[in-house]
N, C-alpha and C positions, 0 to 999 in steps of 0.2 A: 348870559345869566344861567348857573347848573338849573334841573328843575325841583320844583319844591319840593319838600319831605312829605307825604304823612305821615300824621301823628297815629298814637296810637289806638284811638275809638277810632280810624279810617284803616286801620291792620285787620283790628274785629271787623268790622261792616267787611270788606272784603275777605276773608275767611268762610262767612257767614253764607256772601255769595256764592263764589263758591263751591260750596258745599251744597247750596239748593242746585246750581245747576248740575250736578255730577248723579246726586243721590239718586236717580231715579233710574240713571245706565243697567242694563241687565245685561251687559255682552258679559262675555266670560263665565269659565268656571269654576267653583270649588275645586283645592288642591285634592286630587283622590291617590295619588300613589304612596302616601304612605297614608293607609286608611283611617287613622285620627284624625285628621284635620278633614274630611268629611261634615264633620260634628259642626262645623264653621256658619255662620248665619248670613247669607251672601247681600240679607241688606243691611251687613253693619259699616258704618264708612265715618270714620272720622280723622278729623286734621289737628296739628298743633303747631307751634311757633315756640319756639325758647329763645329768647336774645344772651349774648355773653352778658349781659347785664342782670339776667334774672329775669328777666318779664315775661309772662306766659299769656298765649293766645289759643285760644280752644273752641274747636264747633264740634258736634255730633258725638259719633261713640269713640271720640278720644280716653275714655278711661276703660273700654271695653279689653279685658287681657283675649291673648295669642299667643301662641308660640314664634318666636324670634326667629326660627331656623338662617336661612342664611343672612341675615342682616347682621349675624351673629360672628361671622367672619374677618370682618372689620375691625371690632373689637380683641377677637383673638390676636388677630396680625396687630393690633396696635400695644398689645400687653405682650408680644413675645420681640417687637421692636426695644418696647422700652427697658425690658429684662436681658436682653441678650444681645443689644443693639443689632445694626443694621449688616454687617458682613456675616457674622452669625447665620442670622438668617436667608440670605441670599445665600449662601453655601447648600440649604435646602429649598429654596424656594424660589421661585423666577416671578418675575414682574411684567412678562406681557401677556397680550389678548393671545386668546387659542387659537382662535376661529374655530371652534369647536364646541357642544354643549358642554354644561355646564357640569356633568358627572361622564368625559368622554372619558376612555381610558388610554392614556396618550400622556407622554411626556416632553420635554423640550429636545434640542440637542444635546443639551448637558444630563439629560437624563433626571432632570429635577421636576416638578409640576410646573409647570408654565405660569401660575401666578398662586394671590393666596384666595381668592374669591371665588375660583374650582371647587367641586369636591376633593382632588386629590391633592391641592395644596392645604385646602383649609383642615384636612386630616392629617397633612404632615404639619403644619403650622402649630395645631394643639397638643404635638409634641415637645412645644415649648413649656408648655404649663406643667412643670414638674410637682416633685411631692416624692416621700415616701413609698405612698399607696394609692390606691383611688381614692380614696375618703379623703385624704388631702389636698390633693388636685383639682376635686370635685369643689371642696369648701372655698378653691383660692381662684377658680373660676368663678362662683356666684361672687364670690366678695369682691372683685374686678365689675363686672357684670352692675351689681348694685349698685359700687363707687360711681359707676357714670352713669347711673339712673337713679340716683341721689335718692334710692329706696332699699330696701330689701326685696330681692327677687326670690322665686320659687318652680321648682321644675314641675313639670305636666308630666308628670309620673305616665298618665295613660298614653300619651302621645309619646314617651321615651321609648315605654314597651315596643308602642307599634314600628317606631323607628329602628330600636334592634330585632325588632322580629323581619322587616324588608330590608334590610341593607345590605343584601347579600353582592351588589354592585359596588359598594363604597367598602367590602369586605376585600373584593379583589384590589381597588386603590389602594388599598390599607398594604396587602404583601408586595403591589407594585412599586411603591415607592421603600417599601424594605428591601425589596430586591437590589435597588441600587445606594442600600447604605443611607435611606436618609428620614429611615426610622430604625428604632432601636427593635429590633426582633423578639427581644424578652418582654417589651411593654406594649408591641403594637396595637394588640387586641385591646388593651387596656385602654390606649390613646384612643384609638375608632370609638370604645364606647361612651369616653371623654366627648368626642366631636358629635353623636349621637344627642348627648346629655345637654351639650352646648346650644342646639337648635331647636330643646325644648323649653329651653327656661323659657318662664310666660311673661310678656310684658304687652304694655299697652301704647300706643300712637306717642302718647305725650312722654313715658317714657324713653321710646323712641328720637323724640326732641330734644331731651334733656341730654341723651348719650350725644345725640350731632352737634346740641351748644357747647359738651365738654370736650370734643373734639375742636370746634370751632374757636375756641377758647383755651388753644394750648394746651389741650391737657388737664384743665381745672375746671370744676364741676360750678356751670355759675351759681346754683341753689346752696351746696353745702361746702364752697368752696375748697375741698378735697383735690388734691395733687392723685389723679385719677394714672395719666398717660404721661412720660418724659414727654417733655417737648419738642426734642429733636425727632419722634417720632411722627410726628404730625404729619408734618409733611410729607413721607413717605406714603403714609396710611392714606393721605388723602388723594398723591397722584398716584393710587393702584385704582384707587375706586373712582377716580374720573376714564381711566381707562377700563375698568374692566369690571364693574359695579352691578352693571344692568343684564348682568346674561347676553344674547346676543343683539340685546338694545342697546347697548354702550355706545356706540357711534351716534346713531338719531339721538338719545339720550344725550349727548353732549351737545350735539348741535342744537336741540331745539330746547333744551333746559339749562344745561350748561353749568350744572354743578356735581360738587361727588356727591356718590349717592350710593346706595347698598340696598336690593330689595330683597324679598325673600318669599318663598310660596305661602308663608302662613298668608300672605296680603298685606304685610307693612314694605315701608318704603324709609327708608333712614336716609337723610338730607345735609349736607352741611354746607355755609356760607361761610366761608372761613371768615372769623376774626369779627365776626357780625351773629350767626344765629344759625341753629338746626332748626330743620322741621322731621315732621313724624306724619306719616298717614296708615289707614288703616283699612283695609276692604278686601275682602278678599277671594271676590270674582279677578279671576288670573285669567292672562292676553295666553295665545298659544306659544310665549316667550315665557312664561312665569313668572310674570309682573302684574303688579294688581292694574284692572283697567283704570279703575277711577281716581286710583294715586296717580299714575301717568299722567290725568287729564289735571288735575287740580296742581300737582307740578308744573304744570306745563303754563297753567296760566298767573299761578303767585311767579313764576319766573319772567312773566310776561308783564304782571302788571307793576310788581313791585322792582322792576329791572337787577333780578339777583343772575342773572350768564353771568358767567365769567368776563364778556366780551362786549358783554352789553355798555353801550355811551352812559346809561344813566349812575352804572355800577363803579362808586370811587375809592373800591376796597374798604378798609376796616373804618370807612367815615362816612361809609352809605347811610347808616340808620342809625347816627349818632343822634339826629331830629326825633328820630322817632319813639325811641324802646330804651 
């Protein structure tokens, strides 16, 4: 006999839990290198649940905004799949792990960025997002951004500043991967401050959830049913970020959670269950990997309880939480 579902007042109570046991962690620290996100209040921590269904599950400071920085990647590489399909992009961009940090300056064999969840992929990546001008570019990244946070998003202007005032490391990425042809030379500077702009837009945990159920969900936003991402994209987006999603946690990350996932120094954690539900967490005391500690932990155990691994006995694909949500 499989075993039983819970229902969905047993999703909240566990949520709930949770989030008691996690909230009180003080390992970790505030993201300080690029000095806005300093400003961050290390005991804010909240979770969310989105089902392709629509259903919303929320504990703590799930509506508290952040900056997105790299969870922001994901997205990108998902909007320049769906635009320019998949050879396209693999002509700039490579799909495996570094072994390397996450802003190394280092390229493949082929002389491409080694994936798009890098700094120096995710800055050629948003090479994809054309336009006229930057004012164009900029509007048709929020409007993407928004579609799958079924809201109007808005940039952290002060956190943008501080971003282009440090990025003198992701300046050199920027001429590195021009060097070998796989930025345009005339906009580069333009696109860096594009990929800049892209890690400040401000979103919150539950927005975070909404983006992973419209990933989860083919592409289609479950709240405002919006045609977000093609769907042949999906998958793509989703085996980069099971390899290569967590910084240099990807490995334990898969093993001991087992889903894709996309985190980022602001302190969120971008989750998807494919064909069943995203989650969103939010806290952002960061591991010496630049992972929030207490997403980790509260991952670690909805994947444990509600059996979402990929490999887990109880998980039977898109009819897991048909009971449930």
């Amino acid at each position: 006999m499989p075993p039983s579902r819970p229902d969905g007042s047993v999703i909240q109570e566990l949520l709930e839990v949770v989030h008691d046991r996690h909230r009180h962690i003080d390992d970790g620290e505030v993201a300080s290198y690029i000095p806005a996100l300093q400003r961050a209040n290390p005991d804010h921590f909240g979770i969310c649940i989105v089902s392709t269904r629509g259903d919303v599950f929320e504990v703590g400071d799930s509506q508290v905004e952040f900056t997105i920085q790299s969870c922001s990647k994901a997205l990108v590489y998902a909007h320049a799949l769906s635009v320019h399909g998949r050879a396209k992009v693999l002509e700039r961009v490579g799909i495996e792990p570094s072994g390397d940090a996450f802003n190394s300056i280092a390229l493949d064999s082929s002389n491409r960025a080694f994936n798009p969840m890098v700094n120096a992929g995710a800055i050629t990546t948003a090479g994809f997002i054309e336009g006229a001008d930057f004012a164009e570019r900029r509007a048709k990244l929020l409007r993407c951004f928004s579609a799958a946070a079924g809201r109007e998003l808005t940039v952290d202007e002060t956190v943008y500043a501080s971003e282009a005032e440090t990025g003198h490391r992701n300046r050199a990425l920027a001429w590195l991967v021009t060097n070998f042809d796989r930025m345009d030379p005339a906009t580069n500077m333009q696109t860096l401050d594009l990929y800049f702009l892209q890690c400040s837009v401000r979103v919150t945990a539950r927005d975070l959830a909404v983006m992973g159920a419209t990933l989860a969900n083919l592409g289609i936003n479950p709240l405002t049913k919006e045609n977000v991402f093609e769907m042949a994209s999906v998958q793509d987006v989703l085996s980069v970020m099971s390899t290569c999603g967590m910084y240099d946690y990807a490995g334990e990350w898969m093993f001991r959670v087992g889903i894709p996932a996309k985190s980022g120094v602001g302190g969120g954690i971008l989750g998807v269950v494919n064909r069943q539900l995203g989650i969103g967490t939010y806290s952002p005391r960061l591991d010496a990997r630049g992972n929030s500690v207490r997403g980790i932990k509260a991952y670690c155990d909805l994947a444990d309880d509600l059996g979402l691994h990929a490999f887990n006995f109880m998980n039977s694909g898109s009819h897991f939480l048909k009971h449930v949500i």
